[in-house]
C-alpha positions as CSV (number, residue, x, y, z in Angstrom):
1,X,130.8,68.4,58.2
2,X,128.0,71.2,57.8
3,X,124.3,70.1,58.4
4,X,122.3,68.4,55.3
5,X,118.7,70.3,55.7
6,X,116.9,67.5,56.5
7,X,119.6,67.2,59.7
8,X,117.8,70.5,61.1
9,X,115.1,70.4,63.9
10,X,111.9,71.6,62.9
11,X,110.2,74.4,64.5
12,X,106.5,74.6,65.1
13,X,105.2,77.1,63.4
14,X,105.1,81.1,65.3
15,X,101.7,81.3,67.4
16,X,99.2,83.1,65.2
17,X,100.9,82.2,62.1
18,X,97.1,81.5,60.8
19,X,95.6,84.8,62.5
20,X,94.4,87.4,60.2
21,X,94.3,89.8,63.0
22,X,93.8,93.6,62.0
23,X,93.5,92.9,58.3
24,X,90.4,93.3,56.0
25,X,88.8,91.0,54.0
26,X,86.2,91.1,51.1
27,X,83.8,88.2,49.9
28,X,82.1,88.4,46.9
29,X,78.9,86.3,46.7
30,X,79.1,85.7,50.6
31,X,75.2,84.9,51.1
32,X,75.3,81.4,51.1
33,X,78.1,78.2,50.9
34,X,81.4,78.2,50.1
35,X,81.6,82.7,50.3
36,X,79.7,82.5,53.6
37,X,81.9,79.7,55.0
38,X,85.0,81.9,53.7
39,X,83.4,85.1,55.5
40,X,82.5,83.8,58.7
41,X,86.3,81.7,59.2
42,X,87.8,85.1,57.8
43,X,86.3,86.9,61.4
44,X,87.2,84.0,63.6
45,X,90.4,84.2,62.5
46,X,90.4,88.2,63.2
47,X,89.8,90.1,60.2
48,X,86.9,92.7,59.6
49,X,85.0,91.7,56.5
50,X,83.0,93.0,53.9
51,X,80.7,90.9,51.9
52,X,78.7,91.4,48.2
53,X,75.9,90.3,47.3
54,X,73.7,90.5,44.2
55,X,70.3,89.8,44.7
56,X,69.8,87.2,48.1
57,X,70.1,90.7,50.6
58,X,68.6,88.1,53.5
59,X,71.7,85.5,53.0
60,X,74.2,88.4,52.9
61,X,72.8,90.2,56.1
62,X,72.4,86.4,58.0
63,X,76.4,86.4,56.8
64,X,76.7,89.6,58.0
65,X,75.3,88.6,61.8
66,X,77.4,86.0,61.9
67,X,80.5,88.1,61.1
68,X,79.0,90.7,64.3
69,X,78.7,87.5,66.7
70,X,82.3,87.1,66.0
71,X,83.4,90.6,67.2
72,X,84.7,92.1,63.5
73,X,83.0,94.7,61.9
74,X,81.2,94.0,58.7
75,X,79.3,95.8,55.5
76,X,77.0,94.1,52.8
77,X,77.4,95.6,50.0
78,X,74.8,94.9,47.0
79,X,77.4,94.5,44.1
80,X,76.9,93.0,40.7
81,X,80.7,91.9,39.6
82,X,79.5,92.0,36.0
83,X,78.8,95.7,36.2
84,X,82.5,97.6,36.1
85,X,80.4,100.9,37.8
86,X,78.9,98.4,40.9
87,X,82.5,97.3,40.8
88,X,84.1,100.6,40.6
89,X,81.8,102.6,43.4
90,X,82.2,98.8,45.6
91,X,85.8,100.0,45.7
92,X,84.8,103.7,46.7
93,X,82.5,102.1,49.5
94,X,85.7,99.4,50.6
95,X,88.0,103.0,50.7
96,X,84.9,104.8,52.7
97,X,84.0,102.4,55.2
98,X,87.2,100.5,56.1
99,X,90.2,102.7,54.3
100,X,92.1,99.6,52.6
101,X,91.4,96.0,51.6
102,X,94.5,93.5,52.6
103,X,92.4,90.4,51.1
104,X,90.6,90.1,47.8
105,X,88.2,86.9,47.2
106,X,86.5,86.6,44.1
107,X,84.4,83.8,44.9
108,X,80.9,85.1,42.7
109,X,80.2,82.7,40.4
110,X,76.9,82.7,38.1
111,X,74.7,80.0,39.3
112,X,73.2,78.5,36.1
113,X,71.9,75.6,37.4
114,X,69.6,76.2,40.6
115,X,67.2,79.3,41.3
116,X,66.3,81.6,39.2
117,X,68.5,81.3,36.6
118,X,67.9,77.3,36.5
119,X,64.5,77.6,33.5
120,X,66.9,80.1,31.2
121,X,67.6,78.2,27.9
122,X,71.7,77.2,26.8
123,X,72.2,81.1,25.4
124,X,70.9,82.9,27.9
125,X,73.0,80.7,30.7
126,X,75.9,81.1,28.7
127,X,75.9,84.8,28.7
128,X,75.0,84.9,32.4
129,X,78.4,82.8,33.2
130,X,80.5,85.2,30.8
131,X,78.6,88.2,32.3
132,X,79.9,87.0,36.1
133,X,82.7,84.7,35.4
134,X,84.6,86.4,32.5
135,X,84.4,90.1,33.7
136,X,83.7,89.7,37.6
137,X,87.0,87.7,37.2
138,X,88.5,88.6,34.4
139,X,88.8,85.3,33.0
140,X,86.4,82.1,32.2
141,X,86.6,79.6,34.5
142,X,88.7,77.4,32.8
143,X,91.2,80.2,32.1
144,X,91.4,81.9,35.8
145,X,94.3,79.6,36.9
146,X,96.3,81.4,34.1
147,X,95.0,84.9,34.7
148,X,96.3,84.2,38.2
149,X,99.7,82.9,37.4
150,X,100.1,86.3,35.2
151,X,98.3,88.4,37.7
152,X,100.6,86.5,40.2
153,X,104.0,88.0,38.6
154,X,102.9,91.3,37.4
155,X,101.2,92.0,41.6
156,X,104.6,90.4,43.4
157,X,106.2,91.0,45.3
158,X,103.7,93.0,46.9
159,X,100.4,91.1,46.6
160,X,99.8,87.6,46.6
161,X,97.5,86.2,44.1
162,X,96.2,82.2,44.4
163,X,93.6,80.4,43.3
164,X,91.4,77.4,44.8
165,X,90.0,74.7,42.9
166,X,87.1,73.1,45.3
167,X,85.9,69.8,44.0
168,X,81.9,68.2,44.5
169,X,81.3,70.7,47.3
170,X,77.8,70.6,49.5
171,X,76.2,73.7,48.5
172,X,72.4,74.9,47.1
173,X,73.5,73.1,43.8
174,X,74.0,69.3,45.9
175,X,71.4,69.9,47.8
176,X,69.2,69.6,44.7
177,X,70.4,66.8,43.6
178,X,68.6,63.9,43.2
179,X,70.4,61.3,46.6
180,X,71.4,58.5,43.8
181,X,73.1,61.1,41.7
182,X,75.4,62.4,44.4
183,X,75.7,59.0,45.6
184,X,77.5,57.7,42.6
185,X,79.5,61.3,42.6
186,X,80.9,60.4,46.2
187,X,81.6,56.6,45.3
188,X,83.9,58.3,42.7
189,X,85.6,60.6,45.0
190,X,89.1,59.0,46.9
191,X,88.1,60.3,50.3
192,X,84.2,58.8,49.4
193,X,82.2,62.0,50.0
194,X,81.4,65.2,49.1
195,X,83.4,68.3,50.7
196,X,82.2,71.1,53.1
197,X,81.9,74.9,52.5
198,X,83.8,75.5,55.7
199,X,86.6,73.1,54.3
200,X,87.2,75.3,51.6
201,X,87.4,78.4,54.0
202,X,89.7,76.7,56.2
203,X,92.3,76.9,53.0
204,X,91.2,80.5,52.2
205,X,92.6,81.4,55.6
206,X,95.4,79.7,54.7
207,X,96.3,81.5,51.8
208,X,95.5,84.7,53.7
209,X,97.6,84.2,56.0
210,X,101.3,84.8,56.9
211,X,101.7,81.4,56.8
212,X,101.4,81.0,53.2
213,X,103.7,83.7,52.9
214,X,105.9,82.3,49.8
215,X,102.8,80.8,47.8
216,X,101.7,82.6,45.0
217,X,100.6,81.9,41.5
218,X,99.3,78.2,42.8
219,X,96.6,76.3,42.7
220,X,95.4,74.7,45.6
221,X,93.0,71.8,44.6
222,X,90.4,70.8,47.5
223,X,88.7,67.7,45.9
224,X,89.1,64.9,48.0
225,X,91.6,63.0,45.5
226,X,88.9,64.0,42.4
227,X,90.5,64.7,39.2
228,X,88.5,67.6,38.0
């Protein structure tokens, strides 16, 4: 009687299955949460990294320090992913300085809601969001999961292409948010509490790595049990 699957032992998996070991990475908007967190895990898990930035230079260079400290090689780059020439001559720079890109994250987002862009009235948000999210991404937010699934089959089999969904993350935007607010956010949330930047990265690597191997076109939702 042959073996059902489920009859099989199971292996651990290989050592270094979640190493990213001579591959290179790039980070857009890396100078502060989730992009930083993604970064810095990126180069303890081996890869050299490049990171963009559009206007915090300080963020992106205390980024690119921690990068150093973990033995990869690194480059800022100012980039705005709304411009196609600062995308076009980021490429050049990728091609210059490291010679190939194995990982693509496209993690700038336009923050309408804290900084500078926070007094801007409901238009001129709008076209800032469009201006990052539609063209740095090629689709709107609610529209990149379906970029991705078609980017996903026209790329394989040679490229990977996946998508995370983060949920009420603890970045610059919960930070300024009034403690009763995110209060009543968390007592919402499954897992009762708002998620980390670096537990965001930890899937990034994931998905990087050769152990996510047969995942692409998905979605994976980090959200604590929130239905977004």
């Amino acid at each position: 009687m042959s073996k059902r699957p489920t009859d099989e032992v199971l292996e651990a998996p290989p050592a270094g299955v979640l190493s990213l070991s001579g591959k290179v990475a790039l980070v857009t908007g890396a100078s502060s949460g989730i992009g930083r967190a993604i970064a810095l895990a990126f180069a303890a898990a081996g890869a050299d990294v490049a990171v963009t930035y559009r206007a915090n230079r300080g963020g992106a260079n205390e980024t690119a320090e921690g990068v150093r400290t973990a033995g990869r090689r690194v480059e800022a780059i100012c980039t705005d992913v709304a411009q196609a020439a600062d995308v076009e001559a980021l490429g050049d720079t990728l091609r210059r300085s490291f010679g190939r890109v194995d990982v693509w994250v496209n993690n700038a987002g336009a923050d309408i809601l804290t900084g500078e862009a926070a007094p801007l009235s409901r238009v001129e948000k709008l076209d800032r969001l469009l201006g990052v999210d539609l063209r740095g991404t090629a689709a709107a937010k609610g529209g990149v999961y379906s970029f991705s699934r078609a980017l996903a089959r026209a790329a394989a089999p040679q490229i990977r292409v996946n998508v995370i969904g983060p949920g009420w993350i603890e970045t610059a935007y919960g930070n300024e948010l009034d403690p009763a607010v995110k209060q009543r956010i968390a007592a919402k949330i499954p897992l009762g509490r708002w998620g980390t930047p670096e537990e965001i990265a930890h899937a990034a690597v994931y998905l990087a790595s050769d152990a996510a191997g047969y995942v692409t076109g998905q979605m994976l939702m980090i959200n604590g049990g929130s239905v977004v």
